[in-house]
Structures are given as structure tokens and as C-alpha cells.
C-alpha positions in Angstrom: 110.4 127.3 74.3 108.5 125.9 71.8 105.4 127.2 70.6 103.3 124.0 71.8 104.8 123.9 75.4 104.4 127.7 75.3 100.4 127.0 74.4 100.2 124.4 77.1 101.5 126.6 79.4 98.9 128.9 78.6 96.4 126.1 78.7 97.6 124.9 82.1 97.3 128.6 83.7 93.6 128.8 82.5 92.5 125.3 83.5 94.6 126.1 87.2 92.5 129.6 86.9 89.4 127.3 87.0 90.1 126.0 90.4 91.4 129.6 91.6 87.9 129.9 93.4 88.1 126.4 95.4 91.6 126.9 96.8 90.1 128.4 100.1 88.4 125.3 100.7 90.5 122.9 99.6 94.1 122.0 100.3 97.5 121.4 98.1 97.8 117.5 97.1 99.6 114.9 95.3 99.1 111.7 94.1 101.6 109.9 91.5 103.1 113.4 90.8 100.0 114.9 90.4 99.3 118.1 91.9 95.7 118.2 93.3 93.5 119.9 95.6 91.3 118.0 97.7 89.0 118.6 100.8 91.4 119.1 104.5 92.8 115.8 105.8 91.2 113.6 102.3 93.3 110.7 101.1 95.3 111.0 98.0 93.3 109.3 95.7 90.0 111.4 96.7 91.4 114.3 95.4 89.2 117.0 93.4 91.1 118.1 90.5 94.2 118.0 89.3 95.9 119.4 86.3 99.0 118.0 84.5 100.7 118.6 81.4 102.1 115.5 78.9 104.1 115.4 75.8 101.0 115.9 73.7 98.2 117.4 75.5 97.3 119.4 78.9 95.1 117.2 81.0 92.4 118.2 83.5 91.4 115.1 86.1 87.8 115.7 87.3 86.8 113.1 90.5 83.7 113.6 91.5 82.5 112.7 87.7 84.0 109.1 88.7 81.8 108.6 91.3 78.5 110.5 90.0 78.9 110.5 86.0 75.8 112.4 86.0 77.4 115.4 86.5 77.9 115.1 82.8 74.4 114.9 81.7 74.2 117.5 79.1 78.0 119.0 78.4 78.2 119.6 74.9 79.7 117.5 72.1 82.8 119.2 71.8 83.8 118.8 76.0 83.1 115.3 75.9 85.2 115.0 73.0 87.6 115.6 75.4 87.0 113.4 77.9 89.5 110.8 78.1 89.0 107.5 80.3 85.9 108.8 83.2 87.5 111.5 85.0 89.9 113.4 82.4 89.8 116.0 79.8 92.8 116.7 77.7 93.2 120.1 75.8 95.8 120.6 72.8 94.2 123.9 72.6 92.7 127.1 74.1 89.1 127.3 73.7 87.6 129.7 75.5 84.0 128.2 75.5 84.8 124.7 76.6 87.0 126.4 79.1 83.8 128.2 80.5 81.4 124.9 80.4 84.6 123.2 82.2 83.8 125.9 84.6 80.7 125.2 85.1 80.7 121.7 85.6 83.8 121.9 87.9 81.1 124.1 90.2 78.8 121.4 90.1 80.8 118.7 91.1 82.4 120.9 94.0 79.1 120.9 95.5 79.0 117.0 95.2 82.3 116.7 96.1 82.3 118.9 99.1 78.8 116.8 100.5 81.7 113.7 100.6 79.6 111.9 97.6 82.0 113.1 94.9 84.8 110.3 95.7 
């Protein structure tokens, strides 16, 4: 294994570790090959999150942000760095503290999500 896929390994087990506290609520999905979780009997495409890894990066897909960007009103510089497209941050690395404001914001929008106006 090389070093890279073993770090985005590691980087996939920490951003799936984020959604560890959802799982009870939500139910295994897929959309395109993407593995999601998403609220019982949703469509694919209103999924929650979703993580995937690619060639170059491990990427985190974030609905709810789609539909109500204002959940990220005030993440830092270096998360939104991240953010690729409206609904997708990719990691090449661990970082701890972006890992924990991820966190954070993925509480928020579960809360949006959950109240059906997060996609």
C-alpha cells in the first residue's frame, strides 16, 4: 500500500467517524457509487453525507449546505479552502482541527437536514 492510499485510508475512517453519531437515525445509501446515509425511505439524491475516496484526495459530500449555504456562515479559511463545488470538501491530509469544525458543522446541518429543509 502506498503511503498516500494508506493516509486516505486514515482520512476516510476519521471523516466516516464523523457520521458515527448519525447512523441511528439514518440509513445506508447510494447514489452513483456513492455510499451515503440519508433519512429512512429518502430518495437517492437527498442523501446526507457521503464520503468517497479519488486518485488524489478523500472527499466529504455535505447536502444540506446545497440547499441552506448558510450553514457555512463563519467556518474558517482553511475548511472552506476545502470546499470544492457547494456541497464537497476534499482532504489530502489529516488535520485534526478542520476535522473537528467539519464536526461541527456536520451537527448543524443534521438538524436542518433532519427538519426535511436540508435537501
Amino acid at each position: 500500500m502506498s503511503p498516500v492510499r494508506g493516509e486516505f485510508e486514515a482520512i476516510e475512517g476519521r471523516l466516516w467517524a464523523i457520521l458515527a453519531p448519525y447512523r441511528d437515525r439514518l440509513e445506508d445509501g447510494s447514489v452513483y457509487g456513492l455510499l451515503t446515509l440519508k433519512r429512512p425511505g429518502a430518495k437517492a439524491h437527498a442523501f446526507f453525507a457521503g464520503v468517497r475516496v479519488a486518485s488524489k484526495h478523500v472527499a466529504f459530500h455535505l447536502m444540506p449546505v446545497y440547499s441552506d449555504p448558510s450553514l457555512l456562515h463563519g467556518i474558517s479559511p482553511g475548511l472552506r479552502a476545502r470546499l470544492k463545488g457547494k456541497t464537497t470538501f476534499d482532504f489530502v491530509t489529516a488535520d485534526e482541527d478542520l476535522f473537528s469544525e467539519l464536526d461541527a458543522l456536520v451537527a448543524r446541518a443534521f438538524e436542518t437536514y433532519m427538519a426535511g429543509s436540508g435537501t
